[in-house]
Structures are given as structure tokens and as C-alpha cells.
DOMIRO-566304 format. One record per residue (C-alpha): x, y, z; residue number from 1; residue in three letters; chain. Coordinates in Angstrom, 1 decimal. Layout:
REM DOMIRO-566304
<atom><X>X</X><Y>Y</Y><Z>Z</Z><seq>NUM</seq><type>ALA</type><mol>A</mol></atom>
...
END
This chain:
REM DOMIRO-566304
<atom><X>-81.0</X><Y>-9.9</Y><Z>59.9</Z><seq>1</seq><type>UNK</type><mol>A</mol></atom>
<atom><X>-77.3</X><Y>-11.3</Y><Z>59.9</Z><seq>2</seq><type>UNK</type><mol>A</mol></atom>
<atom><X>-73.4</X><Y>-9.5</Y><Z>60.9</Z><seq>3</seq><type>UNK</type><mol>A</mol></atom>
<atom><X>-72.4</X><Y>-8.3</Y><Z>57.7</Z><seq>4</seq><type>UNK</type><mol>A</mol></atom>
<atom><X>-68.7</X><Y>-9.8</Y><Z>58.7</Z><seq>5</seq><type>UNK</type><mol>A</mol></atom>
<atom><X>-69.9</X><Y>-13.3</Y><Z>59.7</Z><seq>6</seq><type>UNK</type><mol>A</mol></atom>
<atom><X>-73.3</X><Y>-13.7</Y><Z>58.4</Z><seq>7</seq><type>UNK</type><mol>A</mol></atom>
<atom><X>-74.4</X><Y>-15.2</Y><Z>61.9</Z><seq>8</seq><type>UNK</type><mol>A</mol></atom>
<atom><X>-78.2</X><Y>-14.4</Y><Z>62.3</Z><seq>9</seq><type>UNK</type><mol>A</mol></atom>
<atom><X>-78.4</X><Y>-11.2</Y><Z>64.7</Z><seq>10</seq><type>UNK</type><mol>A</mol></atom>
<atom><X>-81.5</X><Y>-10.4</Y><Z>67.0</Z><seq>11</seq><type>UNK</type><mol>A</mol></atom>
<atom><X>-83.2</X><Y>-6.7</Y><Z>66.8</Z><seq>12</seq><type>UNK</type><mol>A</mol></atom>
<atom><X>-81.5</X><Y>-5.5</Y><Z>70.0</Z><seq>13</seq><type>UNK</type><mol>A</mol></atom>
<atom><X>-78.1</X><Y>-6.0</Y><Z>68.4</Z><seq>14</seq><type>UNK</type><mol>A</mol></atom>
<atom><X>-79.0</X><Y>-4.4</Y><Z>65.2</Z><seq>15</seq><type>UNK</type><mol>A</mol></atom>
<atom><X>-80.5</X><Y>-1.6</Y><Z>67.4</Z><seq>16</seq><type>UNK</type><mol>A</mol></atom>
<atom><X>-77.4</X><Y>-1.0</Y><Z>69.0</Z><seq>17</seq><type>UNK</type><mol>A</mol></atom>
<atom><X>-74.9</X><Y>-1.9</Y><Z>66.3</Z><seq>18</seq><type>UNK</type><mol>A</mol></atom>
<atom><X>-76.6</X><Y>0.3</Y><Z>63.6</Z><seq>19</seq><type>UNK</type><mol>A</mol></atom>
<atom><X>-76.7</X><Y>3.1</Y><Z>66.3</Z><seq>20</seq><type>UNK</type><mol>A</mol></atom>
<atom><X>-73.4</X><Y>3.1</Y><Z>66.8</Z><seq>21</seq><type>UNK</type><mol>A</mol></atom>
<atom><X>-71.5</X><Y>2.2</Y><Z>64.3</Z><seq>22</seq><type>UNK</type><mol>A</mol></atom>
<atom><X>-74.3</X><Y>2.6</Y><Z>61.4</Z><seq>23</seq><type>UNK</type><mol>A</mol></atom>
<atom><X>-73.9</X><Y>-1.4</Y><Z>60.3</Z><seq>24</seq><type>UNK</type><mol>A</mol></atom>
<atom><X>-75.5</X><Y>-4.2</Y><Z>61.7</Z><seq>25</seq><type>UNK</type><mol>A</mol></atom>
<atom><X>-72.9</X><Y>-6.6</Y><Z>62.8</Z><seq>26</seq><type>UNK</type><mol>A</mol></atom>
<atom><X>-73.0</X><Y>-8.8</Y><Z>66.0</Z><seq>27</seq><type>UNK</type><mol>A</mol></atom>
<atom><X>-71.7</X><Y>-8.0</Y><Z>69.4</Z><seq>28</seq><type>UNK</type><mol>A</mol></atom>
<atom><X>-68.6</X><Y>-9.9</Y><Z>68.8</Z><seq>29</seq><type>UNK</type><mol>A</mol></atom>
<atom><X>-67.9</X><Y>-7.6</Y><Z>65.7</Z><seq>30</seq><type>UNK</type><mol>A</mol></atom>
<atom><X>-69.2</X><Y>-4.3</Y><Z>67.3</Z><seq>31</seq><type>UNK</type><mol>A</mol></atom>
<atom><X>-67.3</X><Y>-4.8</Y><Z>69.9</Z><seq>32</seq><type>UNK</type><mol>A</mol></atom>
<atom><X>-63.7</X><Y>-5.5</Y><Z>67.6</Z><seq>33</seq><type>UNK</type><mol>A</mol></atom>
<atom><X>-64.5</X><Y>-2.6</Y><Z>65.4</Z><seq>34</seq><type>UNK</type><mol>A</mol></atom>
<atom><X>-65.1</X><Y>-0.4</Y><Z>68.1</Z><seq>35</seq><type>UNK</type><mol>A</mol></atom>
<atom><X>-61.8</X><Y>-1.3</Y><Z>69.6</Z><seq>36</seq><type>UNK</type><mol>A</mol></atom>
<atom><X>-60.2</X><Y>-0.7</Y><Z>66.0</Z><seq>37</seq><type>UNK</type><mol>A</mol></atom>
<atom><X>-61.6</X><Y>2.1</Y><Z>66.1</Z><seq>38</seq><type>UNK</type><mol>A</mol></atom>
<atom><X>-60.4</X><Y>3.6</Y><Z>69.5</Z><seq>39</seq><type>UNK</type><mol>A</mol></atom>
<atom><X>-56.7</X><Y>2.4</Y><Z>68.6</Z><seq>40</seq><type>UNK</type><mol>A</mol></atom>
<atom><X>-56.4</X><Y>3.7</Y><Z>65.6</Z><seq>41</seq><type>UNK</type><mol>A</mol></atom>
<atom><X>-58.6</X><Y>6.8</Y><Z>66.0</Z><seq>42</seq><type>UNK</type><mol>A</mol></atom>
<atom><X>-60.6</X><Y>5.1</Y><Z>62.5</Z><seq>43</seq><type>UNK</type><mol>A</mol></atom>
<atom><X>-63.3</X><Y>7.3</Y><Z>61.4</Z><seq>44</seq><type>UNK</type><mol>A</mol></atom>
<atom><X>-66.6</X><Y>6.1</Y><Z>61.3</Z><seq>45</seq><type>UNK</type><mol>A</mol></atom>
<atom><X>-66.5</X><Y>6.5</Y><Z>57.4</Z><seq>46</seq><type>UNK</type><mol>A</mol></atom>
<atom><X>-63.8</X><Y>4.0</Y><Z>56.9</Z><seq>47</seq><type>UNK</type><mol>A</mol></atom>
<atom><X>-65.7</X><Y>1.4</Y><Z>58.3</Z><seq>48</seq><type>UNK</type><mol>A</mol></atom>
<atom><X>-68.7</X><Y>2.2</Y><Z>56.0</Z><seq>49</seq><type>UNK</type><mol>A</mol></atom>
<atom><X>-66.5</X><Y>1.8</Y><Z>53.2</Z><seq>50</seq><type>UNK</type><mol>A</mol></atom>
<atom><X>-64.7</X><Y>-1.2</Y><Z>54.7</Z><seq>51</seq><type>UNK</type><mol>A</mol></atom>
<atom><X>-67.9</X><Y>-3.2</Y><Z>54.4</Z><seq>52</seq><type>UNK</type><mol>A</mol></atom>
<atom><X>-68.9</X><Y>-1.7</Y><Z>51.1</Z><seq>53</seq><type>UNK</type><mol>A</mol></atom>
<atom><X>-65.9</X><Y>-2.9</Y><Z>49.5</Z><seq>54</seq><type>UNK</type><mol>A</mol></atom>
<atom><X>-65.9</X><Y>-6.2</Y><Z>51.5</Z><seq>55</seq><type>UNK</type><mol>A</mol></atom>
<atom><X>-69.4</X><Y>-6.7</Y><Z>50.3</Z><seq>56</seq><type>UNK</type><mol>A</mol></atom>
<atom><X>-68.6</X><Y>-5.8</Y><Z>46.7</Z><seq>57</seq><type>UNK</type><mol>A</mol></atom>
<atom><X>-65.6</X><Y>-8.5</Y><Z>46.7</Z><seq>58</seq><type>UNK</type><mol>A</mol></atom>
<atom><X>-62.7</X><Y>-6.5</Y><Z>47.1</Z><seq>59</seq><type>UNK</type><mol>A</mol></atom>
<atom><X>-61.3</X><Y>-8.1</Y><Z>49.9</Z><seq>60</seq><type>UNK</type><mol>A</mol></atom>
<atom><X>-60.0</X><Y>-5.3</Y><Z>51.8</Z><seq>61</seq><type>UNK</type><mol>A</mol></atom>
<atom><X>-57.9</X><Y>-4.9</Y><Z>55.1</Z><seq>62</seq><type>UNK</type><mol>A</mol></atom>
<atom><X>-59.1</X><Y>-2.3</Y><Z>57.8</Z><seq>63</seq><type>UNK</type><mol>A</mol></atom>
<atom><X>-56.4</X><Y>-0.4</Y><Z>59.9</Z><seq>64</seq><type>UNK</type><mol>A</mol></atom>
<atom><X>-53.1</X><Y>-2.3</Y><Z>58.0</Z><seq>65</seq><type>UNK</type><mol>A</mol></atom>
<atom><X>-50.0</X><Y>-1.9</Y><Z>59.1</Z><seq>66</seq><type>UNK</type><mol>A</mol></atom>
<atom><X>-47.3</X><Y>-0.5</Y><Z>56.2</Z><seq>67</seq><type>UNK</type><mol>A</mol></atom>
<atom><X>-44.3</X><Y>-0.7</Y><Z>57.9</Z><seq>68</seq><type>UNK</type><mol>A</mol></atom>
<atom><X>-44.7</X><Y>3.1</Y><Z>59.0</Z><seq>69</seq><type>UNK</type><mol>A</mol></atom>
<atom><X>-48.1</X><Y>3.7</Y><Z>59.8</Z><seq>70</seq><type>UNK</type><mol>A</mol></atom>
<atom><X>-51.9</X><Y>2.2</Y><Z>59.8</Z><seq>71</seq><type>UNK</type><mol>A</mol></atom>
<atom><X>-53.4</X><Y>2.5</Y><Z>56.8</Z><seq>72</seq><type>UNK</type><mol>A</mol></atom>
<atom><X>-57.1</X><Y>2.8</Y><Z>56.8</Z><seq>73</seq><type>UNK</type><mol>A</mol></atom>
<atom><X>-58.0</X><Y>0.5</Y><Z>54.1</Z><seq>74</seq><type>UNK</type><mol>A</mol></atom>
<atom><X>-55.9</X><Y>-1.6</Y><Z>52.4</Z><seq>75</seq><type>UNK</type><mol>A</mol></atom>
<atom><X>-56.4</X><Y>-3.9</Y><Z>49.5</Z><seq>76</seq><type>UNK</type><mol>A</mol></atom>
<atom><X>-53.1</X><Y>-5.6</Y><Z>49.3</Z><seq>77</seq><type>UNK</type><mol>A</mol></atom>
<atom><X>-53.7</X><Y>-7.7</Y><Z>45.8</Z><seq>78</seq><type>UNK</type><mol>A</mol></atom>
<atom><X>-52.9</X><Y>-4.3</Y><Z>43.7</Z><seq>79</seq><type>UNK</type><mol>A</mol></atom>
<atom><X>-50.9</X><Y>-2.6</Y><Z>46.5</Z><seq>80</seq><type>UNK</type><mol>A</mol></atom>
<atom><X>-53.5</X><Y>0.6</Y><Z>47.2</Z><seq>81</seq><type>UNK</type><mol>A</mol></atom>
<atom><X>-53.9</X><Y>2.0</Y><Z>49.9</Z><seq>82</seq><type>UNK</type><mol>A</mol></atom>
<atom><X>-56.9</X><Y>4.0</Y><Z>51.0</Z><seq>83</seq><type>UNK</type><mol>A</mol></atom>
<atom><X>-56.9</X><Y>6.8</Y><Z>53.4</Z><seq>84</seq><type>UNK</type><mol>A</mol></atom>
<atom><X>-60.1</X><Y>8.9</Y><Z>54.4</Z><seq>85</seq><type>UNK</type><mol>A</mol></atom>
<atom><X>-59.8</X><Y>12.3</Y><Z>54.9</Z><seq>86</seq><type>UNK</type><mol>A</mol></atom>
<atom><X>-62.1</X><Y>13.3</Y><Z>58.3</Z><seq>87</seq><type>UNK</type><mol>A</mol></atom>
<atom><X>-60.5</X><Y>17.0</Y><Z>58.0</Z><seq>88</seq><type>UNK</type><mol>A</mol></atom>
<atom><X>-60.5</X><Y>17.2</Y><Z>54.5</Z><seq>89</seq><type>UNK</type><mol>A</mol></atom>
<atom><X>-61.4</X><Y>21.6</Y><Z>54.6</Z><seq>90</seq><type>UNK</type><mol>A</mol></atom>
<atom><X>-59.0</X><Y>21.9</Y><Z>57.4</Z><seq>91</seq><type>UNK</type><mol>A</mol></atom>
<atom><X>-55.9</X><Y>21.3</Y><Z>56.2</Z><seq>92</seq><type>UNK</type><mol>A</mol></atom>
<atom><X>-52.4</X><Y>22.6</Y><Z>56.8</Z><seq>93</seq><type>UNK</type><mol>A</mol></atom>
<atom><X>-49.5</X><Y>23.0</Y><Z>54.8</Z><seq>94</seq><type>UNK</type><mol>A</mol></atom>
<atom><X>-47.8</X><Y>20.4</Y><Z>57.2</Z><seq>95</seq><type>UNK</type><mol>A</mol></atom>
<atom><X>-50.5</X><Y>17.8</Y><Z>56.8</Z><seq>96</seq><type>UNK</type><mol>A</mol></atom>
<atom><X>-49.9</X><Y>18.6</Y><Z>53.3</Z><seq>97</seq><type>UNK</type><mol>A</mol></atom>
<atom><X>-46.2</X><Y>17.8</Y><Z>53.3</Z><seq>98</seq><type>UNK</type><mol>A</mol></atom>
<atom><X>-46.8</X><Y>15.0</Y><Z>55.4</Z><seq>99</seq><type>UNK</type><mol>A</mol></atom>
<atom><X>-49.1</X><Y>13.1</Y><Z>53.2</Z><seq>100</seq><type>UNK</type><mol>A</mol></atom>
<atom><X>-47.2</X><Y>14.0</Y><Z>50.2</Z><seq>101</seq><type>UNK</type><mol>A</mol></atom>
<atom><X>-44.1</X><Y>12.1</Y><Z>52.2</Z><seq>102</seq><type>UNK</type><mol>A</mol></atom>
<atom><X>-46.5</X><Y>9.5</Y><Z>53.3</Z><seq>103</seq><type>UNK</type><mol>A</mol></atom>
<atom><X>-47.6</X><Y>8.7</Y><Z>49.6</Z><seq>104</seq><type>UNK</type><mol>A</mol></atom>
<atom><X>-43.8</X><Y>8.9</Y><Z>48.5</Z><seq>105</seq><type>UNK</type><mol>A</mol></atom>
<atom><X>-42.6</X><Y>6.4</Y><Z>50.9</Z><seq>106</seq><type>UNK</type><mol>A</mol></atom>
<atom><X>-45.9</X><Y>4.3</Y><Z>49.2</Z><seq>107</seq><type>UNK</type><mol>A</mol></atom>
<atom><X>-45.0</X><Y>4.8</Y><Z>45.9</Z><seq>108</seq><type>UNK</type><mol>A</mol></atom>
<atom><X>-41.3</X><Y>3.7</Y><Z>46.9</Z><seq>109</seq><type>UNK</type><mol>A</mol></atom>
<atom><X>-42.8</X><Y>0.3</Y><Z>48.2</Z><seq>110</seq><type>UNK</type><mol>A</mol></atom>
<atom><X>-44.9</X><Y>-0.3</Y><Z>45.4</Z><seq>111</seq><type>UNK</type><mol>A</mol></atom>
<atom><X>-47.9</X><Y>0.8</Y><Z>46.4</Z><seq>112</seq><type>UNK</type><mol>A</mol></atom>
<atom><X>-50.7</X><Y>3.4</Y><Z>45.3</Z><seq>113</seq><type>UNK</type><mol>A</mol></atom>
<atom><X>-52.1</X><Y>5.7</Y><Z>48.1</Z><seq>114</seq><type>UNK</type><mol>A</mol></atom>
<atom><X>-55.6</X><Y>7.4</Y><Z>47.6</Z><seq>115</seq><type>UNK</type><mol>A</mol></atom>
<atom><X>-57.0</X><Y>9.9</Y><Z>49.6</Z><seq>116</seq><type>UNK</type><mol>A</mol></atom>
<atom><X>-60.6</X><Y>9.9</Y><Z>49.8</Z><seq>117</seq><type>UNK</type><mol>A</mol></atom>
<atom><X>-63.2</X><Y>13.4</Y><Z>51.5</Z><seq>118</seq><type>UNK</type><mol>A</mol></atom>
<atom><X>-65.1</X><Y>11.8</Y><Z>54.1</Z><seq>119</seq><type>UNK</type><mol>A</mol></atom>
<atom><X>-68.3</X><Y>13.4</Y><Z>52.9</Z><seq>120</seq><type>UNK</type><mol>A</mol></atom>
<atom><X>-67.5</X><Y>10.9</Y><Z>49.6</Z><seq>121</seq><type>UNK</type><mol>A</mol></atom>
<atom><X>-68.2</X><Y>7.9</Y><Z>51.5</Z><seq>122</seq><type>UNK</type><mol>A</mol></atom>
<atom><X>-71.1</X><Y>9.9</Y><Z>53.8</Z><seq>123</seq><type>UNK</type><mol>A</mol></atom>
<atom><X>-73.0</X><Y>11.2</Y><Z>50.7</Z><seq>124</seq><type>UNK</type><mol>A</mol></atom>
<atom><X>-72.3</X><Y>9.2</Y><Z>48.0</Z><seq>125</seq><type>UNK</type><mol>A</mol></atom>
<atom><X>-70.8</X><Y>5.9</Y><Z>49.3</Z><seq>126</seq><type>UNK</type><mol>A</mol></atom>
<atom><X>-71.9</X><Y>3.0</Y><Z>46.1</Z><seq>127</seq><type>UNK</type><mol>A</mol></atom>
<atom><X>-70.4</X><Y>6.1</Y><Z>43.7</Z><seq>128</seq><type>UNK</type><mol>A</mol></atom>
<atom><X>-67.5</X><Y>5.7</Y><Z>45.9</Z><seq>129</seq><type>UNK</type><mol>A</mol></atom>
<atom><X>-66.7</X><Y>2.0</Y><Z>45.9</Z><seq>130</seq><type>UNK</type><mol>A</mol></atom>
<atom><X>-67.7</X><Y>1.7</Y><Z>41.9</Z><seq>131</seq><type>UNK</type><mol>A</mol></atom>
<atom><X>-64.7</X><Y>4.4</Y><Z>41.9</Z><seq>132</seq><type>UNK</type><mol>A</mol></atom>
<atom><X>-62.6</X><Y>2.2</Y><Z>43.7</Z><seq>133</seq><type>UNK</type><mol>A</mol></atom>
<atom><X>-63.4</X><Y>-1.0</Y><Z>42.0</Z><seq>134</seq><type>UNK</type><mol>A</mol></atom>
<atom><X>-62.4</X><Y>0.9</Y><Z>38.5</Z><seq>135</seq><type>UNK</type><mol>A</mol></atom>
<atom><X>-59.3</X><Y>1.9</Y><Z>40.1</Z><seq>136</seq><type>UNK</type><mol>A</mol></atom>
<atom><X>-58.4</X><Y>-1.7</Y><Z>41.1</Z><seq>137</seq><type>UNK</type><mol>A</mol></atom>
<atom><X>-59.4</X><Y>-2.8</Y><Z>37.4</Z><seq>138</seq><type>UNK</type><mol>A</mol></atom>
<atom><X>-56.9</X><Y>0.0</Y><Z>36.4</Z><seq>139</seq><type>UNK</type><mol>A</mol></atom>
<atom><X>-54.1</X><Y>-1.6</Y><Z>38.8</Z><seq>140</seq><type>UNK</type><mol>A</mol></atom>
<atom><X>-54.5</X><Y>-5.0</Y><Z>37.8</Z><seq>141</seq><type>UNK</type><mol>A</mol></atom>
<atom><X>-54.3</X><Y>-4.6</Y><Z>34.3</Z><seq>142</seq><type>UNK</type><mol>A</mol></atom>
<atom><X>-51.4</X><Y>-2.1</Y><Z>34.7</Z><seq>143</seq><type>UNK</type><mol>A</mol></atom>
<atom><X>-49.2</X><Y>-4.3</Y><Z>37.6</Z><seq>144</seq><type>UNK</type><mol>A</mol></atom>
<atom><X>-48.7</X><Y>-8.0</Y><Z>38.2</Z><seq>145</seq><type>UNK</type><mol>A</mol></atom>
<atom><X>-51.1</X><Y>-8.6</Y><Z>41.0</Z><seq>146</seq><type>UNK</type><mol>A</mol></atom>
<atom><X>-50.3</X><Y>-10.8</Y><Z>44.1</Z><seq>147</seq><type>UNK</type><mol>A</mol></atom>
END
């Protein structure tokens, strides 16, 4: 068994523990700075799911990135997307409504293309999910110059 960030080899105590609580197997040194993203940025679990999926896939994306007014929760900077996971998605209010409308607007207005995504997505149907994603980067690169 190896980290799925570093590929170091990782004994079945740390799987144990990382798999428990995070649901990947990564190292101590890894479990230990996701968990800390996730407690500062208040990262649902699902974001990290996807995080590796995409990293595994070749996406090369970027957990919890900064945008100059907020964290994003996955980032894949080459085709300026940003991803955002929806934890309350059947909860919301007409001001998280306005507010992610304003969010994606102040996207657009950097270049950049904001996608929302329903937790339960990444929970029940997480490879559907990334192959989504990955067609949506195709669609980006062919459509903007890519960095």
C-alpha cells in the first residue's frame, strides 16, 4: 500500500487510520496536512475524494486555492475552473443563492469558470464525476488559450 500524494510505501496501521478518517490512504504526514486543510477551510470530506480522483486522473488540481476573494475548493488553474462542492446542496437560501451567483460573476470577470458540484455526486457516483470534469477541461482548452 502507498500515500496516494507521495507514493511512499505506507504500513496497515496508517491505512487503518487514514482510510477511517479521511476515506484515502495517504501517510501520516499527508493525513495530518489534509486534516489541517480541512479544519481551516472547513473542506468537506468530498472535496478531498475528488481532489485525489482528479490528481490521479492527471488533472493536476489545486485543493483550498486562494482567488483573491476566497478559497476555492478545487482549482485547476491551466483552464481557469474552479470547482466548488456543494455540502448543503437541498438547503439552500435565496442569499447563498445571490451570493454564489456574485461569487461566479467576480469569476467570470477574472477569467475563470466556476462549477458547482452536489456532494452526493462525488459520494455516489465519484469516476462519473471526474470523467465529467475531464470533458469539461477538454471543452476549456479547446475553447481558451490555456496556461
Amino acid at each position: 500500500m502507498t500515500c496516494k500524494d507521495c507514493d511512499k510505501s505506507i504500513d496497515s496501521h496508517q491505512y487503518k487510520t487514514s482510510m477511517e478518517s479521511l476515506g484515502i490512504h495517504l501517510c501520516d504526514r499527508h493525513s495530518r496536512l489534509i486534516k489541517k486543510v480541512i479544519l481551516d477551510n472547513n473542506t468537506p470530506l468530498e472535496a478531498i475524494h475528488l481532489f485525489y480522483a482528479l490528481k490521479e486522473a492527471g488533472a493536476h488540481p489545486m485543493l483550498e486555492w486562494w482567488d483573491g476573494k476566497r478559497s476555492v475548493d478545487i482549482a485547476i488553474s491551466r483552464v481557469k475552473l474552479n470547482i466548488e462542492i456543494d455540502k448543503d446542496y437541498n438547503m439552500i437560501t435565496h442569499e447563498q443563492a445571490i451570493n454564489d451567483l456574485e461569487d461566479a460573476m467576480h469569476s467570470f470577470k477574472n477569467g475563470f469558470t466556476t462549477i458547482r458540484i452536489p456532494h452526493l455526486a462525488i459520494k455516489y457516483y465519484l469516476e462519473e464525476t471526474v470523467q465529467n470534469i475531464l470533458g469539461i477541461i477538454s471543452g476549456l482548452k479547446a475553447n481558451i488559450k490555456a496556461i
